[in-house]
C-alpha positions in Angstrom: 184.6 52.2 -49.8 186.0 55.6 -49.2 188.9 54.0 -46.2 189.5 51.5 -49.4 190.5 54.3 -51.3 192.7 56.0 -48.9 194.1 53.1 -48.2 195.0 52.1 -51.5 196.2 55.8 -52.3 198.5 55.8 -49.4 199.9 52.9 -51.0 203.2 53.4 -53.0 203.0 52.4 -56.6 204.4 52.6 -60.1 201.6 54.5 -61.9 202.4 58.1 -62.1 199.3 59.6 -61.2 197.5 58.8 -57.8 193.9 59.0 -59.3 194.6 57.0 -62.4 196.3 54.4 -60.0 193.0 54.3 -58.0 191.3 53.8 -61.6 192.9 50.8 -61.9 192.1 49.4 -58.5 188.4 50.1 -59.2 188.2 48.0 -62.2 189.4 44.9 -60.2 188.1 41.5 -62.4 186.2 40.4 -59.4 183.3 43.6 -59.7 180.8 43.5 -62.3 182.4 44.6 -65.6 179.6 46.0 -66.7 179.4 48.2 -63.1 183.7 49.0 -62.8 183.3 52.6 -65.0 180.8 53.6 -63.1 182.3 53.0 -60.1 185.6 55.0 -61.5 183.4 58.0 -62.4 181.5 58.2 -59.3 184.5 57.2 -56.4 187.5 58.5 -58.3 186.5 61.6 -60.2 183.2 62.5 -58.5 180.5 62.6 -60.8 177.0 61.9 -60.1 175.1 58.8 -60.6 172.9 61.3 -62.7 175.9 61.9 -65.2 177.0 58.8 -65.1 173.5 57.2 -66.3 173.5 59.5 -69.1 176.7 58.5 -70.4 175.2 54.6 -70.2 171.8 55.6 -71.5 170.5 53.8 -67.9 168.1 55.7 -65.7 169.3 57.4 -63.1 167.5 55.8 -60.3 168.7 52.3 -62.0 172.6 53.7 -61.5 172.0 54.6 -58.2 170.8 51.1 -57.3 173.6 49.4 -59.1 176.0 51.8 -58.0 175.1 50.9 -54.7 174.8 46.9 -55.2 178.4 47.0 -56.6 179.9 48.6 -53.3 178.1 46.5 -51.0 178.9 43.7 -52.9 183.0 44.2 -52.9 182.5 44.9 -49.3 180.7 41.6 -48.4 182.9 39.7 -51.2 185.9 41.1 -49.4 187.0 42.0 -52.7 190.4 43.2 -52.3 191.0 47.5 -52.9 194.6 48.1 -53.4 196.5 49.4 -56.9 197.4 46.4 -59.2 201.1 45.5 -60.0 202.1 46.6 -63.5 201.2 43.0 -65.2 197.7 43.3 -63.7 196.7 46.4 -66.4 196.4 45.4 -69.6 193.4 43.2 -68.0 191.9 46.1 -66.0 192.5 48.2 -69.4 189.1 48.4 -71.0 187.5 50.0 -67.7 189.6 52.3 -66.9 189.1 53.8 -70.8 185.8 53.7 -70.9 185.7 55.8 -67.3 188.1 58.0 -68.9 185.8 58.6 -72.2 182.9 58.9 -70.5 184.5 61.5 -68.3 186.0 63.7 -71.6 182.2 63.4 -73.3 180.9 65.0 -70.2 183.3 67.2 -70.3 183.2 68.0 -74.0 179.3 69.2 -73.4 180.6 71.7 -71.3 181.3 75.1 -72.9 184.4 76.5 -71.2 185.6 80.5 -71.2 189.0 79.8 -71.5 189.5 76.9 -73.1 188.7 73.3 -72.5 186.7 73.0 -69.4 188.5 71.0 -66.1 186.9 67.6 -66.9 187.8 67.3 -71.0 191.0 68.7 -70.0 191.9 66.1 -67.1 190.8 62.8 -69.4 192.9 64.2 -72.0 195.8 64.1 -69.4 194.8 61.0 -68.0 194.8 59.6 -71.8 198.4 60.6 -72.4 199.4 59.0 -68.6 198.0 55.8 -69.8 199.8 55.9 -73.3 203.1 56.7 -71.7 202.6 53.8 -69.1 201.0 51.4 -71.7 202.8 52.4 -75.0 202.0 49.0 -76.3 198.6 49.1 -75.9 196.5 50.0 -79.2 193.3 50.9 -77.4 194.9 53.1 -75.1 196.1 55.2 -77.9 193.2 54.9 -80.1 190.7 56.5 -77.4 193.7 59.4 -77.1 193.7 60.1 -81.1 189.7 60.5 -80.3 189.7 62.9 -77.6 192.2 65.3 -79.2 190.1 64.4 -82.6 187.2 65.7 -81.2 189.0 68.6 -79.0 190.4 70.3 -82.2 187.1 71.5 -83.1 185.5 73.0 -79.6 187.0 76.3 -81.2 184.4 75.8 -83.8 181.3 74.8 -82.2 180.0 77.7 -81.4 179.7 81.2 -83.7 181.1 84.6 -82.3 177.8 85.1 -80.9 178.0 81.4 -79.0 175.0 80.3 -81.1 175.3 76.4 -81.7 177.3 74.8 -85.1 176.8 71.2 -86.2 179.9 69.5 -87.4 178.5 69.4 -91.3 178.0 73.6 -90.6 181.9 74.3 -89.1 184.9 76.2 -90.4 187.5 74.2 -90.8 190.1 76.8 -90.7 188.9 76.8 -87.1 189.9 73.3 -86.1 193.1 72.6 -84.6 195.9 71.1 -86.9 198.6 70.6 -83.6 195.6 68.2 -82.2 194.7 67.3 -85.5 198.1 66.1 -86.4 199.1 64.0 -82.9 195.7 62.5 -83.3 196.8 61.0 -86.7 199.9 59.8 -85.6 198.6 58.2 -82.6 196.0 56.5 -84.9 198.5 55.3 -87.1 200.6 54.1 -84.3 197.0 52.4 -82.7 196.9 50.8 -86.2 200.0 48.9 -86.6 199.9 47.9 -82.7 197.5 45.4 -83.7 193.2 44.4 -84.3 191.2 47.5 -84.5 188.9 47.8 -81.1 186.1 50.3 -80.3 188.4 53.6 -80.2 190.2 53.3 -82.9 187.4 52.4 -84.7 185.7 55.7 -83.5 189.3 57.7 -83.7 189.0 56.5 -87.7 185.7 57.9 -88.2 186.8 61.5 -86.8 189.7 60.9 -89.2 187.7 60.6 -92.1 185.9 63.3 -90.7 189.0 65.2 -90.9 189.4 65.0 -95.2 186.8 67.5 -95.3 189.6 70.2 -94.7 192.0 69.3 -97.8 188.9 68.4 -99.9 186.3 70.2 -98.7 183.8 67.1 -98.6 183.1 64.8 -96.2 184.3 61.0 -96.5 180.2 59.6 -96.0 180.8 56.2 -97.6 184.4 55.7 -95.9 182.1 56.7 -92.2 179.2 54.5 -93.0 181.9 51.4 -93.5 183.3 52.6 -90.2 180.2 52.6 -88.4 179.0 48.5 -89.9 182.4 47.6 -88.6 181.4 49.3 -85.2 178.4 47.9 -84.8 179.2 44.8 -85.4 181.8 45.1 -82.7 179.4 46.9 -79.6 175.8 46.4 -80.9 174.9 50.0 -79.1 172.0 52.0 -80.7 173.8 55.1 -80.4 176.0 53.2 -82.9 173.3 52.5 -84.9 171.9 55.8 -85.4 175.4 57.4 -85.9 175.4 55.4 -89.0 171.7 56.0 -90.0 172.6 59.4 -90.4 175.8 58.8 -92.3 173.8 56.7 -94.7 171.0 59.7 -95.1 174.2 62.0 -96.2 174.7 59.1 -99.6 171.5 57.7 -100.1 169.1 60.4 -98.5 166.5 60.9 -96.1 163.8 58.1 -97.6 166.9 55.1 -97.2 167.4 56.2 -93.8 164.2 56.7 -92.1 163.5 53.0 -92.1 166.1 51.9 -90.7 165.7 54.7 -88.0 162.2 53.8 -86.9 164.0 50.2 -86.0 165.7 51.9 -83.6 162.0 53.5 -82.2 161.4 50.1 -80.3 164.9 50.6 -78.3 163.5 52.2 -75.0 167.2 53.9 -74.0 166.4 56.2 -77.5 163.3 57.6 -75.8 165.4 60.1 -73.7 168.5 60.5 -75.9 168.5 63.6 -77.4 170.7 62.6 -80.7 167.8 60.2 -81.4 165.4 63.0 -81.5 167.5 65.3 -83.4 168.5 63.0 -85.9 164.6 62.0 -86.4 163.9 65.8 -86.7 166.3 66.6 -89.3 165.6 63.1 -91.3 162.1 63.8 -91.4 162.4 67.1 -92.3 165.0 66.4 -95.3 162.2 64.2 -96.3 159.5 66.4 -96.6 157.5 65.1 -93.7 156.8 68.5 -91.4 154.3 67.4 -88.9 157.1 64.8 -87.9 160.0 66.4 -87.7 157.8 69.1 -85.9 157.3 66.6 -83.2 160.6 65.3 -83.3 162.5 68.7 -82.9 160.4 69.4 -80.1 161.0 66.3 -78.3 165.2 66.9 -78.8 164.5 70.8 -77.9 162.7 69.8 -74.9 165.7 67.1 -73.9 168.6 69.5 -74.8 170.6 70.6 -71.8 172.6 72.7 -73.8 171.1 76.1 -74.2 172.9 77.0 -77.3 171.8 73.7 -78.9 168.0 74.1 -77.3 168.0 77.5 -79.3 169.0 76.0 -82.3 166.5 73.0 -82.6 164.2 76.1 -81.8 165.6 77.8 -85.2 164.9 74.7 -86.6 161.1 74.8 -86.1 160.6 78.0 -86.3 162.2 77.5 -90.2 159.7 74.3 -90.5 156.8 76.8 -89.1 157.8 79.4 -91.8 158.3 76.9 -94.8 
């Protein structure tokens, strides 16, 4: 696949960046939808089949293999490698974003010394490319509002010290209102382009998010409506629990828990780290120590993060104490 790409980057074209041109050619209708991200992460901006399972909550090894079956079947299909004509990407759209977010949340778990590390920072560039070439495309925007969303409060995720702060824990003063502010205007231009799709859907949940610095309280019941709609609309787990916890914040632990130990069955929660963290602190806010003992543990002991590791380790070291 590698002469492919050369090929087609050799190619003239009117997409204004070479790599976000070769995006495009990887999410050709003929491959796998389900496999032309993937393929985007790991041939255009080089990441391992290793991230890139974690970002589809697929084992690694599984990737690999399906990474591999999707090459050898576009070479055997003859499927054809070149950078589409400017009618051809609305259709190759959806891909190309979801490489692109994938890319930024790898990115974003990444603690830069100066700033916002090279990968965050380069799907935030490639988001604005595609909104400049694709103006009238919602979703395009949408996912842009929830990057920079998201962005405005690395400054805050981490004390002077670099020890770890949840969202519900940050200063506000500490988010940034530039990125704050294009974020809301991209979301309100996403909104008036048309149906609401995944990213805008997400981009209104950082939104309400947002409120929380003119109010000083968070917008739980306007997230929770959010997150139905969401689900409704992917069906993803990670969904699911995003929401669980959202509902804990109005109607407490007790109301949640149930509906998180549905999501116990769901064998890609059994190595996600949010699942495990979210038990913890639910079953904790309950009451239920031994449980969240076992829970924190599990999230501690999945963390890559170290700063995030040492704070689950706070955690039980507070449930030890209590």
């Amino acid at each position: 696949m590698a002469d492919e790409i050369e090929q087609a980057a050799a190619t003239p074209e009117e997409i204004p960046d070479r790599r976000l041109a070769l995006m495009f050619a990887c999410a050709h209708p003929a491959i796998e939808k389900g496999m032309r991200a993937p393929l985007i992460l790991q041939t255009i901006l080089g990441l391992t089949a290793i991230d890139i399972a974690g970002a589809f909550l697929i084992p690694p090894a599984t990737m690999g293999q399906r990474l591999v079956r999707a090459k050898s079947r576009i070479k055997d299909t003859g499927i054809p490698f070149r950078v589409p004509e400017r009618e051809e990407l609305p259709e190759r759209l959806d891909a190309v974003l979801n490489a692109i977010y994938a890319a930024y949340s790898k990115g974003w778990a990444e603690v830069g010394d100066d700033g916002t590390p090279p990968l965050a920072d380069e799907a935030i560039w490639l988001g604005r490319l595609i909104v400049s070439l694709l103006p009238e495309e919602p979703e395009a925007k949408g996912m842009l509002a929830l990057m920079l969303y998201t962005e405005a409060r690395r400054a805050a995720r981490r004390d002077p010290s670099g020890a770890y702060v949840p969202l519900e824990e940050q200063d506000v003063s500490l988010w940034d209102d530039t990125q704050i502010e294009l974020a809301e205007q991209l979301l309100r231009e996403a909104s008036a382009g048309g149906s609401s799709g995944r990213y805008q859907i997400e981009a209104a949940i950082q939104s309400a998010h947002v409120v929380r610095r003119v109010t000083g309280h968070t917008n739980w019941p306007a997230i929770v409506k959010l997150y139905e709609h969401l689900l409704v609309l992917t069906h993803s787990p990670v969904v699911a629990l995003n929401r669980t916890v959202a509902l804990a914040e109005i109607e407490g632990p007790d109301a949640a828990l149930p509906v998180l130990e549905e999501l116990a069955g769901d064998r890609r929660m059994a190595s996600y780290q949010p699942y495990w963290a979210a038990r913890g602190h639910l079953f904790a806010a309950a009451g239920r120590k031994d449980e969240a003992h076992e829970a924190l543990t599990v999230a501690a002991g999945l963390s890559t993060d170290p700063a995030v590791r040492q704070y689950l380790q706070k955690r039980l070291e507070a449930l030890n104490d209590g």
